[in-house]
SERO-4910 file (N, C-alpha, C, O; in steps of 0.05 Angstrom, whole numbers):
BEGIN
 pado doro    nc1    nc2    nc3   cac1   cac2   cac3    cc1    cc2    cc3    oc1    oc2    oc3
  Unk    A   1454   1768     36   1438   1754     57   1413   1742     43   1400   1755     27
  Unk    A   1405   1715     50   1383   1702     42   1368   1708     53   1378   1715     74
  Unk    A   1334   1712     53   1315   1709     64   1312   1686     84   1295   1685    103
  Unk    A   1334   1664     76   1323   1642    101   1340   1657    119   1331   1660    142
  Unk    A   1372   1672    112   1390   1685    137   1373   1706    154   1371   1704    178
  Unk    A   1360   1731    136   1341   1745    146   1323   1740    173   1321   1750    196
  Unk    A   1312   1719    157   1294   1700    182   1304   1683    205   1294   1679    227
  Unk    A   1321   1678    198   1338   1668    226   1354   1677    235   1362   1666    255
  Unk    A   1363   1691    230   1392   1710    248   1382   1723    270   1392   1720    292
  Unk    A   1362   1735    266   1358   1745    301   1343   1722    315   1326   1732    329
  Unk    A   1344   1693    317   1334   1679    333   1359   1664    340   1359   1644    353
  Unk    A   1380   1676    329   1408   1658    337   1417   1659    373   1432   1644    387
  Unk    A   1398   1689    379   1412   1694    404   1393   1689    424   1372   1700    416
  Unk    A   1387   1674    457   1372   1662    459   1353   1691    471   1329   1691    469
  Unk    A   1366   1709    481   1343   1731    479   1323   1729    473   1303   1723    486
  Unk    A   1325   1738    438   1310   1732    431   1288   1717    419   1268   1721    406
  Unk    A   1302   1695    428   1272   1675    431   1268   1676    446   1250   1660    449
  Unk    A   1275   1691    478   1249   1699    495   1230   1708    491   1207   1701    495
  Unk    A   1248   1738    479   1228   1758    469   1206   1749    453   1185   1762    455
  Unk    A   1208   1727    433   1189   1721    415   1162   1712    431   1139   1719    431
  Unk    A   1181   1688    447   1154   1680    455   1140   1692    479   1117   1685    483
  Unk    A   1152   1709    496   1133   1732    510   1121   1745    504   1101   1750    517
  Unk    A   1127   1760    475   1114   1771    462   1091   1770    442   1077   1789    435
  Unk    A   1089   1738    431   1069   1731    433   1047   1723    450   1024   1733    450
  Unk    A   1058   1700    466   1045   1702    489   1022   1732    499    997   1733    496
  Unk    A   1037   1750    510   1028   1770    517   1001   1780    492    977   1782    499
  Unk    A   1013   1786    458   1000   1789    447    970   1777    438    949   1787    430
  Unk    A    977   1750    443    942   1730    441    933   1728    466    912   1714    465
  Unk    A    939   1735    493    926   1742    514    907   1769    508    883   1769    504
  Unk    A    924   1789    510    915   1819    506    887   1822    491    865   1832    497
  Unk    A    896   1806    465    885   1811    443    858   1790    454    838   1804    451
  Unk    A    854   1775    460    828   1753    468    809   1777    490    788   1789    484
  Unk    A    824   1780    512    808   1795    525    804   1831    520    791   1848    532
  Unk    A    821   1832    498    814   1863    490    782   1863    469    770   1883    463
  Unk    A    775   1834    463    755   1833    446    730   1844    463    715   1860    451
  Unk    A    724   1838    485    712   1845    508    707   1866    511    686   1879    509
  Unk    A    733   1872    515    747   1900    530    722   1930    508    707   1948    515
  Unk    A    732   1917    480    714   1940    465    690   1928    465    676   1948    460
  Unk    A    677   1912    468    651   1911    456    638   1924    487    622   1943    485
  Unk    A    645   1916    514    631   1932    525    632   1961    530    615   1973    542
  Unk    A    660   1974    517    661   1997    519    681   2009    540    687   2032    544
  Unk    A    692   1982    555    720   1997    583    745   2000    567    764   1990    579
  Unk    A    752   2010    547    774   2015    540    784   2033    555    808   2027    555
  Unk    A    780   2058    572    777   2076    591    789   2065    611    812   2072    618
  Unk    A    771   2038    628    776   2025    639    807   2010    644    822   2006    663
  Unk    A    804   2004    615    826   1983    610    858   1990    612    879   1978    616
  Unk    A    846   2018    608    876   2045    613    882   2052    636    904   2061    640
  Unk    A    864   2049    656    868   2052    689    870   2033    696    893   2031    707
  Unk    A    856   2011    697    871   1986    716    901   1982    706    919   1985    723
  Unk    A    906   1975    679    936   1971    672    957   1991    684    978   1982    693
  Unk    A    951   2023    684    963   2037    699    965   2025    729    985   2017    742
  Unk    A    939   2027    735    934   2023    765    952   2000    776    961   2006    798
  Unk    A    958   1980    767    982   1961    774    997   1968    783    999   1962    807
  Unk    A   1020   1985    772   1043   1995    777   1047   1997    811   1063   1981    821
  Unk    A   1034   2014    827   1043   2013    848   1049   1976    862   1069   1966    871
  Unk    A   1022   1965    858   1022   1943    871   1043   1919    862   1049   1900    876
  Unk    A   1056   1924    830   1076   1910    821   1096   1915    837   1111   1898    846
  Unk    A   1099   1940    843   1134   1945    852   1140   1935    880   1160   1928    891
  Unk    A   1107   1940    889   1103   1933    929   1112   1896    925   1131   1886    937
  Unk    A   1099   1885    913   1113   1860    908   1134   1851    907   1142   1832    921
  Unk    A   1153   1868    885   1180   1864    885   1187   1873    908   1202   1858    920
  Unk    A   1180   1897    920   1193   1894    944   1190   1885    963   1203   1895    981
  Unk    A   1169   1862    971   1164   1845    984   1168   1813    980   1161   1795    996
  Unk    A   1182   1810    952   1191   1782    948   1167   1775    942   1167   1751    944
  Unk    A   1141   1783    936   1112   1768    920   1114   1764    897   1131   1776    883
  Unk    A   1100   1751    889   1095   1751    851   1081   1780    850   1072   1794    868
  Unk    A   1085   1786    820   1076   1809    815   1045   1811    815   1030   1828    824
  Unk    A   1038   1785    801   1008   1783    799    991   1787    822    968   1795    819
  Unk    A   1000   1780    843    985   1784    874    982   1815    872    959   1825    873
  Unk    A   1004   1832    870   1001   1861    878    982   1876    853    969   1897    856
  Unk    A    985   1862    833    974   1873    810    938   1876    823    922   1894    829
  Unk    A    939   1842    821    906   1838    821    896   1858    851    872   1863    853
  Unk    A    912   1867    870    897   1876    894    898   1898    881    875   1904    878
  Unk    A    914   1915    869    916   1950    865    888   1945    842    869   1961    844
  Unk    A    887   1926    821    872   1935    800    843   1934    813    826   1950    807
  Unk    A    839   1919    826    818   1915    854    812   1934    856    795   1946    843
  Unk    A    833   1947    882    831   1978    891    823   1995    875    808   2013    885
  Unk    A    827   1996    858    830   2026    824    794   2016    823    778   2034    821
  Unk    A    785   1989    824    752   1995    811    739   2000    831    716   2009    829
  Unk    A    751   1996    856    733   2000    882    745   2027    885    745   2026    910
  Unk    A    752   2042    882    756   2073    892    742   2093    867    733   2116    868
  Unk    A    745   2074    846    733   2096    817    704   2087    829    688   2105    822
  Unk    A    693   2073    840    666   2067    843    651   2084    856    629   2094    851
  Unk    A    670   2087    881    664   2103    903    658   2119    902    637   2128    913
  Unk    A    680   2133    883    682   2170    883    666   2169    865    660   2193    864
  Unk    A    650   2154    842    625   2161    827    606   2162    841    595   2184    839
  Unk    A    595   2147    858    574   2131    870    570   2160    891    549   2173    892
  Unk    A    592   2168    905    592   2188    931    597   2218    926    598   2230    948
  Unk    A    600   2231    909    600   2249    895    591   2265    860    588   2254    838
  Unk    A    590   2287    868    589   2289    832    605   2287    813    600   2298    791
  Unk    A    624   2274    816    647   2271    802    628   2239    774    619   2217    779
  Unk    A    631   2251    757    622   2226    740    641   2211    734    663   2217    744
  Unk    A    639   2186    714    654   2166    716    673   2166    700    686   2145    701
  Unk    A    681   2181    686    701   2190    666    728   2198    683    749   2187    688
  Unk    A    715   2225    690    739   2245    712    747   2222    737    770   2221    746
  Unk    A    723   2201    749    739   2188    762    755   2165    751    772   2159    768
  Unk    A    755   2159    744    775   2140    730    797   2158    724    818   2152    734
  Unk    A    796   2174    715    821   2189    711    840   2204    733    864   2210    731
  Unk    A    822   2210    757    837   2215    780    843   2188    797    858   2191    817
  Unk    A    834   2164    792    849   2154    796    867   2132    802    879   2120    820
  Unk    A    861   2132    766    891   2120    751    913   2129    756    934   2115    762
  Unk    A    910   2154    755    938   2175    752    946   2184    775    970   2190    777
  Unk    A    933   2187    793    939   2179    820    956   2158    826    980   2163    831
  Unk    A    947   2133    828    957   2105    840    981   2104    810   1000   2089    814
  Unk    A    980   2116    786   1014   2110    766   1030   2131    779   1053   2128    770
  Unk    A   1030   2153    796   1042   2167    806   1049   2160    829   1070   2170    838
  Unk    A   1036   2145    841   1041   2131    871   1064   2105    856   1087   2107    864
  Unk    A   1061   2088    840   1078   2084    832   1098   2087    822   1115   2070    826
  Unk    A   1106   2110    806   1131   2132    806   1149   2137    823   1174   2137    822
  Unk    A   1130   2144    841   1152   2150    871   1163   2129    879   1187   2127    884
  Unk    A   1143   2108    883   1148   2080    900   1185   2074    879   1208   2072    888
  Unk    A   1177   2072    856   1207   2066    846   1223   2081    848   1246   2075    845
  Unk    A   1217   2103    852   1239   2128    855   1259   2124    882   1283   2126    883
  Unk    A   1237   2117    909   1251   2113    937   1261   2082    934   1276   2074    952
  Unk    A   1257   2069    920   1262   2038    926   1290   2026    920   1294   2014    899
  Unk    A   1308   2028    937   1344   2010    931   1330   1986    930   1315   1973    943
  Unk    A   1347   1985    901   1351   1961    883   1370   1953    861   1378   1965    842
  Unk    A   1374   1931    867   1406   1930    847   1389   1931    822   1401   1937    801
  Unk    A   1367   1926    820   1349   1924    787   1336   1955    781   1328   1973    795
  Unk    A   1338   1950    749   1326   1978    745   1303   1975    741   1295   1966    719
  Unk    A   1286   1983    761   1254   1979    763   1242   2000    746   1217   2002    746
  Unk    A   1256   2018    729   1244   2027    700   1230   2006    674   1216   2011    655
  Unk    A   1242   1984    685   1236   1970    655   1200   1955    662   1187   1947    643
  Unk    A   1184   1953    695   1168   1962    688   1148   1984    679   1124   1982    683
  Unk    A   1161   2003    667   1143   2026    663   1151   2017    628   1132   2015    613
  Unk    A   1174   2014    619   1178   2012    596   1176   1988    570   1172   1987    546
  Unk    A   1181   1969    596   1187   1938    585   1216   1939    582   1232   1957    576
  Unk    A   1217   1914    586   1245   1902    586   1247   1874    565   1265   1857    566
  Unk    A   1235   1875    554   1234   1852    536   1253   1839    510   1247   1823    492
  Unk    A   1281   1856    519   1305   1840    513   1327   1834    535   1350   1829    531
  Unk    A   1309   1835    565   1325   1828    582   1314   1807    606   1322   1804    629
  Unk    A   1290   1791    592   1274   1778    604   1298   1752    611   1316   1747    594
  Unk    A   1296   1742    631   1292   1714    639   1291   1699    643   1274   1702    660
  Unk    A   1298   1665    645   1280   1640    643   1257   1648    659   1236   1655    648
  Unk    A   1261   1649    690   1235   1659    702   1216   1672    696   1193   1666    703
  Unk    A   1223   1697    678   1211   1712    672   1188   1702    646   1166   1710    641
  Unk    A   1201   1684    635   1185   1672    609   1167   1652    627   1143   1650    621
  Unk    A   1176   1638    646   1154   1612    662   1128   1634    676   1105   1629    682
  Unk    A   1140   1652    678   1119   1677    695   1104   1677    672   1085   1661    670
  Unk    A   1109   1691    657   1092   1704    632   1074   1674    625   1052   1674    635
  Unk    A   1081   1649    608   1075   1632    606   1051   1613    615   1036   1599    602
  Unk    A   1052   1621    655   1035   1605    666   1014   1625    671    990   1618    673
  Unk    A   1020   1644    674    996   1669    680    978   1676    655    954   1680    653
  Unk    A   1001   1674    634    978   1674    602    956   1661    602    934   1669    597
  Unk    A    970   1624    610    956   1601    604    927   1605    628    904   1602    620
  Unk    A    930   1610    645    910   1608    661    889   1635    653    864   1633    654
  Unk    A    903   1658    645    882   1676    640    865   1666    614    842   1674    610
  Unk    A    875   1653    601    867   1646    562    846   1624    571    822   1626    568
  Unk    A    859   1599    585    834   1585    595    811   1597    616    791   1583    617
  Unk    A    812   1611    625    790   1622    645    765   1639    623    740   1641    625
  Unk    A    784   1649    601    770   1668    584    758   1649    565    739   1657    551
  Unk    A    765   1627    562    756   1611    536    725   1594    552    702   1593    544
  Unk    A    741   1583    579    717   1579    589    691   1593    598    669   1581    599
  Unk    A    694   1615    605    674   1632    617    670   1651    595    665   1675    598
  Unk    A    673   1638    568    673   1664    552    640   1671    537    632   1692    527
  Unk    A    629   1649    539    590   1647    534    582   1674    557    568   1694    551
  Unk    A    597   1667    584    570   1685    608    588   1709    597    572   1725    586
  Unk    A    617   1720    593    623   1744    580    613   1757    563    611   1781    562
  Unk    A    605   1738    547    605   1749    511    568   1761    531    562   1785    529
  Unk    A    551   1747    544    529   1756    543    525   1774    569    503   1782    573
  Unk    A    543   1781    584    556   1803    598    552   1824    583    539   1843    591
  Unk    A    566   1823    555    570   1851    547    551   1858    532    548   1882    526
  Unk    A    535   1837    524    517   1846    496    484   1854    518    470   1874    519
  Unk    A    483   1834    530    459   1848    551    457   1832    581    447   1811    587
  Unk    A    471   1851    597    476   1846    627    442   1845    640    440   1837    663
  Unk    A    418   1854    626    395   1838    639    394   1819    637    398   1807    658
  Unk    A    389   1805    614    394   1784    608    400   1757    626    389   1737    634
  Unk    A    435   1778    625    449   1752    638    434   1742    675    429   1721    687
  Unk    A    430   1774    683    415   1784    717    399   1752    705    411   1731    709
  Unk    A    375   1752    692    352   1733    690    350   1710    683    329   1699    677
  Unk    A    379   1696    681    381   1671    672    395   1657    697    400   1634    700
  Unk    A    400   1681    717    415   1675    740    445   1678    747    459   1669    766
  Unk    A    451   1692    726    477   1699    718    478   1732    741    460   1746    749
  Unk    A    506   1732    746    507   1755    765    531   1778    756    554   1779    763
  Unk    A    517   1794    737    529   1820    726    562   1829    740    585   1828    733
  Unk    A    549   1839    764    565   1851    772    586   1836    781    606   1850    788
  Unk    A    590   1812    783    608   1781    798    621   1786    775    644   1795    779
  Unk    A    612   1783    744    626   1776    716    644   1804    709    665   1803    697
  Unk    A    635   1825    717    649   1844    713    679   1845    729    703   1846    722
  Unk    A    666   1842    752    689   1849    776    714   1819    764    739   1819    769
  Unk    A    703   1799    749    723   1771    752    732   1783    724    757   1783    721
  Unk    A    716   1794    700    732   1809    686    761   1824    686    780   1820    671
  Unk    A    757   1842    706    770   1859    712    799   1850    729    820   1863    727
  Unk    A    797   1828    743    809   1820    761    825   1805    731    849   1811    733
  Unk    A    820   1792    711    829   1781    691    853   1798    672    874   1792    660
  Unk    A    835   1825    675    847   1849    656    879   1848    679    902   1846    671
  Unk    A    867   1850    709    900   1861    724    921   1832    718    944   1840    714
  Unk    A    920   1815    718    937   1791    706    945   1797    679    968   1796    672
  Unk    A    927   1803    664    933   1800    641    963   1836    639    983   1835    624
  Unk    A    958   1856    654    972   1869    653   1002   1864    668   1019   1882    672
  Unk    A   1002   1846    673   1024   1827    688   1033   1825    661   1048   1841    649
  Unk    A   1025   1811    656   1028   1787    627   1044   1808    605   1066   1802    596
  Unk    A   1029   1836    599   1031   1845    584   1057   1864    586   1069   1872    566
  Unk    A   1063   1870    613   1085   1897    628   1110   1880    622   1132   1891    623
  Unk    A   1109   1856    617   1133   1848    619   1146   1848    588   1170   1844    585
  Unk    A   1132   1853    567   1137   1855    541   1140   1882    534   1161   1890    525
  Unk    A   1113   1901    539   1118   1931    537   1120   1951    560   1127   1975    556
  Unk    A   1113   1940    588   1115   1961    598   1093   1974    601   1075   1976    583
  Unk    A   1092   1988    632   1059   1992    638   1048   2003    619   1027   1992    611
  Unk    A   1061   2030    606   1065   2053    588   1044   2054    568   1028   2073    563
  Unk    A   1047   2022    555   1038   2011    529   1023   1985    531   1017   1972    511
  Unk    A   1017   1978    554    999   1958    555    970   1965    546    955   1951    532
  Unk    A    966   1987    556    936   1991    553    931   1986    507    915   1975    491
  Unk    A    947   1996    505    946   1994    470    949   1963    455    940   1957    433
  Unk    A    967   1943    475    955   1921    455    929   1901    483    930   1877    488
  Unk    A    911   1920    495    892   1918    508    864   1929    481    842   1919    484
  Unk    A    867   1942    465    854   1959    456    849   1952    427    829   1947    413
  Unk    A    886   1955    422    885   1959    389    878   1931    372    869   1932    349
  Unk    A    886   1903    386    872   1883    374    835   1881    371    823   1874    351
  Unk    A    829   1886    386    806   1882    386    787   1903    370    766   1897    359
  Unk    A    800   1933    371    787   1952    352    794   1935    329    775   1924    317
  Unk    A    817   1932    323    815   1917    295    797   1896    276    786   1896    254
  Unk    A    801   1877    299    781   1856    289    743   1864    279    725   1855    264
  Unk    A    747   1888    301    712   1892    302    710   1908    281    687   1910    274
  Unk    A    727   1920    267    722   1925    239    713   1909    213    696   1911    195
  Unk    A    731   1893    220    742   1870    204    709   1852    200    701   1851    177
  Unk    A    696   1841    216    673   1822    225    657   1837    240    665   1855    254
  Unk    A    632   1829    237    604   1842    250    596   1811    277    580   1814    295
  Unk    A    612   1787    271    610   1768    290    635   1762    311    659   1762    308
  Unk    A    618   1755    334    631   1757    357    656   1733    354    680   1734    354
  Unk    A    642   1718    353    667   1692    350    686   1688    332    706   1674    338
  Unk    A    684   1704    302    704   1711    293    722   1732    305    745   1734    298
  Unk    A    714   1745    320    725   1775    336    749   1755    354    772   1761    361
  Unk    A    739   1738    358    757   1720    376    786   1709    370    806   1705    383
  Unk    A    778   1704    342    797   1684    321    816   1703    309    840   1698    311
  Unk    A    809   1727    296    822   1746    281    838   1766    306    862   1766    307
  Unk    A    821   1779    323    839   1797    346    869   1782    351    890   1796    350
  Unk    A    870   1752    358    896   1751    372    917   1740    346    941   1744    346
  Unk    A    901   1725    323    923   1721    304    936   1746    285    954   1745    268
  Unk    A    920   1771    295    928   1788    281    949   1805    291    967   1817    278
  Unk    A    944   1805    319    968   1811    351    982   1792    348    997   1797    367
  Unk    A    995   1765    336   1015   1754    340   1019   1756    319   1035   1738    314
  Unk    A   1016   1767    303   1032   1771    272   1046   1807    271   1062   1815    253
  Unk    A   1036   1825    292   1043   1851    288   1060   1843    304   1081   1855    303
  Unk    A   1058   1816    328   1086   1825    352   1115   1813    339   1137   1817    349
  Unk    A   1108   1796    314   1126   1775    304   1151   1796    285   1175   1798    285
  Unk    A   1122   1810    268   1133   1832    255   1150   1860    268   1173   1869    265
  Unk    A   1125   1869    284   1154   1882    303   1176   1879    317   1189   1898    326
  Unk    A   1180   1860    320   1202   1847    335   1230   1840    312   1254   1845    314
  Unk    A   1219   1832    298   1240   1834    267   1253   1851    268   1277   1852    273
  Unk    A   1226   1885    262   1226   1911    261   1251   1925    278   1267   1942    272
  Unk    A   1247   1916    293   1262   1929    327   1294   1925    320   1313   1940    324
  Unk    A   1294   1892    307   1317   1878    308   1329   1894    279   1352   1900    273
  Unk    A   1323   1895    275   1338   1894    250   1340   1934    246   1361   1941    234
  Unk    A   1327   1951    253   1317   1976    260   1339   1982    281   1351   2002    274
  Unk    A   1344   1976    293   1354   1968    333   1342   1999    337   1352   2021    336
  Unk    A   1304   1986    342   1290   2001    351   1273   1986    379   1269   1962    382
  Unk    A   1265   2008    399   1260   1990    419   1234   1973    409   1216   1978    393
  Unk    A   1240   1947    425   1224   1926    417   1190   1931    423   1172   1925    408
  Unk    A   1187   1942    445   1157   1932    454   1154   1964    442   1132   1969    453
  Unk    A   1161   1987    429   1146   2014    422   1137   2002    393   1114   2003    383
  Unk    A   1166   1988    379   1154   1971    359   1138   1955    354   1128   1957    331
  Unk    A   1129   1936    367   1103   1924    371   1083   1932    362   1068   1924    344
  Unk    A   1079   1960    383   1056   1972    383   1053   1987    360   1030   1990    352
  Unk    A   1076   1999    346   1069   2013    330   1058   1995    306   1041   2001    288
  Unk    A   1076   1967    313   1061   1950    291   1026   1951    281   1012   1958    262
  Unk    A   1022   1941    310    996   1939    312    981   1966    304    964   1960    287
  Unk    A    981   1987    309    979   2014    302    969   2019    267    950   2029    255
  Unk    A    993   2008    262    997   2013    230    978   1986    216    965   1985    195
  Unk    A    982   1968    233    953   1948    222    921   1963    234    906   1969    215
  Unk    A    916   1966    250    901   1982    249    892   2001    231    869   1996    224
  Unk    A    905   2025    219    907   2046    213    888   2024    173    865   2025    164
  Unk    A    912   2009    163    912   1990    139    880   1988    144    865   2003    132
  Unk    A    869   1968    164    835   1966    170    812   1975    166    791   1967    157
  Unk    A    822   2002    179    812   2037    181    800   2042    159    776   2044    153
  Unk    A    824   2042    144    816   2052    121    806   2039     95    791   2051     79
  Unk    A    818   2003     90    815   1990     76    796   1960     83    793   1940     68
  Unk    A    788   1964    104    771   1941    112    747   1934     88    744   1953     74
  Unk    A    729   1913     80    713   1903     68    686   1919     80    677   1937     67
  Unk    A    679   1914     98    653   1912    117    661   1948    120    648   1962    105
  Unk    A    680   1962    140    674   1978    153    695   1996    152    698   2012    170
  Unk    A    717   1994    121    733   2017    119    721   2037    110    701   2038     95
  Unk    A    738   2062    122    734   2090    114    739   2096     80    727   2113     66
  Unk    A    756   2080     74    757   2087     42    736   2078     23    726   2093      6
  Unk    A    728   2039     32    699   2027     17    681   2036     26    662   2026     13
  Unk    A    672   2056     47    650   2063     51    645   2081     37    622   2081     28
  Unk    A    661   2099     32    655   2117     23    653   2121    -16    641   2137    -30
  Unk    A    664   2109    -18    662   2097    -55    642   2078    -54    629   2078    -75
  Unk    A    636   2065    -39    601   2054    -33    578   2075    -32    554   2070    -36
  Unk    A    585   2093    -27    560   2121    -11    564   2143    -50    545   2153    -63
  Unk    A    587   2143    -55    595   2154    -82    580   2132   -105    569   2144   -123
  Unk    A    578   2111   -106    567   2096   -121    532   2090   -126    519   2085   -147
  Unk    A    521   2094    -88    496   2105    -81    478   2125    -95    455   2123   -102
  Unk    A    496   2146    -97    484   2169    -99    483   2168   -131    461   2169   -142
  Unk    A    501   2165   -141    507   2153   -178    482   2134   -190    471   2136   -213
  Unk    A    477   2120   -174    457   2105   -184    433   2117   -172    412   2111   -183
  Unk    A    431   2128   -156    398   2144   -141    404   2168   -170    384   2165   -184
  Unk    A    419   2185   -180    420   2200   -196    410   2197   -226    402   2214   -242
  Unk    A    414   2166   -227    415   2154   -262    379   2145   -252    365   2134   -269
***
C-alpha cells in the first residue's frame, strides 16, 4: 500500500466523508468557543450545559423539532436552575451545577429509555458519526456556520467579558446579557458537537482545545488561531485512527486530542512541564556559579 492508498482509501466510502467533515466542523466550532470557555474559567460549566441538553434533544426528536430548539431551552433551564439553587440556598456553585447536570442527563436517560422509536436514540449519548446523514451533515453545517460567525463577530465584547466584566458593565456593555448569549452559544454548539461524539464527550473537545492552545501562547488572538487548527488536525488524525484501528470514531478523536494535549503539557516552549523545569534546573546552576 502507498501512502497516497493509505490516504485515500477510507474516503472511498461516502460515510466517511461525512464523518470528515462533521467532524471537523464540530472540531473548529468547539475549539473557537472552548477558547472562552477556559479563560473565563466555565469549564465546569461547559460540562453541565452539554450534559444538560440531552433531555431537551430527545423531547425534540420526539416532537419532530430541530434538536437545537430543545437544546438551547434545557441549556437555558440548567443556568437558570444552577442559579437559583446558588442564589436561594447554601448550596455553593460547584455542588449546584453538579446536581443539576446530572439530574436533567438522567432525566434524559429515562426519556430514551420510555421513548418507541425505530432509531437508536443511544447514538446521542455516544455519537453516531459513521451513521450520519445528508441531513445530518446540512444540520451540523448550518448550526456551526452561524455559531462561528456570531463568535467571530461578538468576539471583542467576549474576549473583554472574560478578561474584565467591569469594564465591559462601564463602557455600556452588559455582563450578564454576554454571558447568558454565551451560554446559549455553548447549547448549539453542543448540538453541533453530539452529533460527532456524543453527549458523553462533548464537554472534552469543549475543553481540551483550548487548554491546549493556552499553553502554547500567552495571547488571546493567537488562542483563537491555534485552538481550532489544532482540533481539526486531532479530528483528521483520529478519524484515520478509528479507520484503520476499527476503533470507535468520536472516543478516537478525543483521545486524539488528549494525547496532543498531554505532547503540550509536557513539551510546550512557554509553559511545558518538562522546559520549565530544566529552566528552574539551569536557574539555580547559575545562582550557584
Amino acid at each position: 500500500m502507498t501512502i497516497f492508498d493509505f490516504l485515500l482509501e477510507p474516503f472511498d466510502y461516502v460515510f466517511m466523508q461525512r464523518a470528515l467533515a462533521v467532524t471537523v466542523i464540530a472540531a473548529v466550532v468547539c475549539a473557537v468557543l472552548s477558547c472562552w470557555l477556559v479563560l473565563i474559567g466555565w469549564s465546569l460549566m461547559g460540562d453541565a450545559v452539554s450534559h444538560a441538553v440531552l433531555p431537551g434533544v430527545v423531547l425534540a426528536y420526539i416532537v419532530g423539532a430541530p434538536f437545537a430548539v430543545g437544546a438551547v431551552i434545557f441549556g437555558v433551564l440548567a443556568v437558570a436552575l444552577i442559579g437559583a439553587v446558588r442564589d436561594t440556598s447554601r448550596v455553593k456553585e460547584d455542588a449546584a451545577i453538579g446536581i443539576v447536570f446530572t439530574t436533567l442527563f438522567a432525566l434524559g436517560l429515562v426519556l430514551i429509555s420510555v421513548t418507541p422509536s425505530q432509531t437508536d436514540l443511544s447514538h446521542i449519548i455516544f455519537g453516531n458519526l459513521l451513521g450520519l446523514s445528508h441531513s445530518d451533515l446540512i444540520q451540523v453545517l448550518v448550526l456551526g456556520a452561524i455559531t462561528l460567525v456570531i463568535l467571530v463577530i461578538k468576539r471583542r465584547d467576549f474576549t473583554l467579558f472574560a478578561f474584565d466584566p467591569t469594564h465591559a458593565h462601564a463602557i455600556g456593555l452588559n455582563p450578564r446579557m454576554l454571558g447568558a448569549f454565551l451560554l446559549g452559544l455553548l447549547a448549539l454548539t453542543s448540538v453541533v458537537a453530539l452529533q460527532a461524539v456524543g453527549v458523553v464527550l462533548v464537554v472534552a473537545m469543549l475543553i481540551i482545545p483550548g487548554a491546549t492552545a493556552y499553553l502554547l501562547t500567552d495571547r488571546f488572538g493567537r488562542m483563537l488561531i491555534l485552538a481550532p487548527s489544532i482540533s481539526a488536525v486531532c479530528a483528521v488524525v483520529g478519524l484515520y485512527a478509528s479507520y484503520y484501528l476499527d476503533a470507535a470514531s468520536g472516543g478516537m478523536v478525543v483521545l486524539t486530542q488528549g494525547a496532543a494535549f498531554t505532547l503540550v503539557y509536557l513539551f510546550s516552549p512557554r509553559h511545558g512541564l518538562l522546559v520549565t523545569r530544566i529552566k528552574a534546573v539551569r536557574r539555580r546552576k547559575l545562582a550557584a556559579a
